[in-house]
N, C-alpha and C positions, 0 to 999 in steps of 0.2 A: 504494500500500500504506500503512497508518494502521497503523504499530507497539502503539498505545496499545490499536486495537482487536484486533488481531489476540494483542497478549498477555492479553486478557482472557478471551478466545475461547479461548487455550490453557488458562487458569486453568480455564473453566469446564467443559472437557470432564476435564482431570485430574479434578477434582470429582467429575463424573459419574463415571468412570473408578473411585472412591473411596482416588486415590494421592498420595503426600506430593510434594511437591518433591523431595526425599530419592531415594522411590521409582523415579518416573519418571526422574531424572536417572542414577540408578544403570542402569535398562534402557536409556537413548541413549547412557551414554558420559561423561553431561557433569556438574557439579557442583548441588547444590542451590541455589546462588547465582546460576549461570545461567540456570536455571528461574526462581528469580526477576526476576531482570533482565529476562526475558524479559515474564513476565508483567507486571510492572511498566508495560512498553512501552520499556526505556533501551533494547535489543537485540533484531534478528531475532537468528533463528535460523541456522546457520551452514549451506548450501547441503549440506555434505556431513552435516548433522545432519538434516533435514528428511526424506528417507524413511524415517527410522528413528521419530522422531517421530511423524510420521502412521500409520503402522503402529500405533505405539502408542497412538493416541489416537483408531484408526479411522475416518480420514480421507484426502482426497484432498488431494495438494499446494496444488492451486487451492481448494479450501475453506480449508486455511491461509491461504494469500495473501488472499483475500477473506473472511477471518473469519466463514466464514455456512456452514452446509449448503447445498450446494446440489443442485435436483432436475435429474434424466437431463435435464429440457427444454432448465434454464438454464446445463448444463455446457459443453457446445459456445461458446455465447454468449463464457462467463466469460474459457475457455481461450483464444479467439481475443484477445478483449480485452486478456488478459495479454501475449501473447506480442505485440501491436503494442505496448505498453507497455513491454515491455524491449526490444523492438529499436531504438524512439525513445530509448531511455535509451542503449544501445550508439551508436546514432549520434552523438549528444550526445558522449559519451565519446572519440570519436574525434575530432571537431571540436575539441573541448579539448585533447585529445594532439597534434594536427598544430599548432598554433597555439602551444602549446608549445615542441613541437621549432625548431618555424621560429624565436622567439626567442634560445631557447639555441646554434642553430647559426649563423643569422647573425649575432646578438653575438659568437660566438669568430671565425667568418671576420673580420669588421671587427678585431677586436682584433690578430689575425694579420697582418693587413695592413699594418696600422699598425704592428707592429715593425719593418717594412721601409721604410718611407717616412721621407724628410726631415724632421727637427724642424719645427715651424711651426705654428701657432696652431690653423690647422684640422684637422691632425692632432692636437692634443689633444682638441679638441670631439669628432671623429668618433671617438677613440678612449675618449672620455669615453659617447657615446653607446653603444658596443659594451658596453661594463661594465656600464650602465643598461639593455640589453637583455637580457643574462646574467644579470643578479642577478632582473629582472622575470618572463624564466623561470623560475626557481629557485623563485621568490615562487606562482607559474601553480603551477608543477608539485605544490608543498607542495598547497595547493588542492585539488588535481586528486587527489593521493594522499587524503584525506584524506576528499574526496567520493564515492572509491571501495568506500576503508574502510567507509565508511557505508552504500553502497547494497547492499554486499555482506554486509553485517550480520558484520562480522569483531568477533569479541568476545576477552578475554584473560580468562582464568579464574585468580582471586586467590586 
């Protein structure tokens, strides 16, 4: 998905449409700034804003997505297209979340461990080690929140 074009695509159908930012924002719910943003390309659109949108601007979901009209031929195509697209992107997501977890939990088991064990040099390393895997989750996870945000076009209206 190309935000840059796909809000252009929004731009140009309000146009046609003959409606303000204002307008259109006022019929989905959302702000005239979001409209903008939108258009702009800084933000999708917010998943539960999107059939109301397209309704509005005479459209199919996958035509948003893929910023184009598309004909009965090349709809099946698109759709398919899409949907292995987000499910590689779901898988993704999950390889990052378990890779995650695994660090933040085995950094606290070792750190755990290590409260119980004998003073001694290697219990500081290994204990040192456990913090350094915990914090590097922590680090993963910010990441990972932050790439979700994004793919899910989560926007804050100011």
């Amino acid at each position: 998905m190309d935000q840059k074009k796909i809000g252009k695509f929004i731009a140009e159908l309000r146009k046609e449409k003959g409606m303000t930012q204002t307008e259109l924002g006022d019929k989905i719910g959302v702000t005239n700034k979001t409209i903008s943003r939108w258009e702009n390309g800084n933000y999708m659109p917010d998943i539960s804003v999107i059939p109301k949108l397209c309704v509005e601007l005479g459209i199919s979901a996958n035509e948003l997505l893929y910023a184009e009209r598309l004909k009965d031929s090349e709809f099946k195509g698109k759709a398919d297209d899409h949907l292995i697209e987000t499910l590689n992107h779901i898988k993704n997501f999950k390889h990052e979340k378990s890779f995650v977890d695994f660090l933040t939990g085995a950094g606290t088991g070792i750190v755990l461990s290590c409260m119980y064990s004998p003073y001694s040099d290697k219990r500081t390393i290994v204990l040192l080690v456990g913090i350094f895997m915990i914090a590097l989750g922590w680090y993963k996870k910010e990441k990972y929140d932050k790439k979700i945000f994004q793919y899910l076009g989560n926007e804050i209206d100011i």
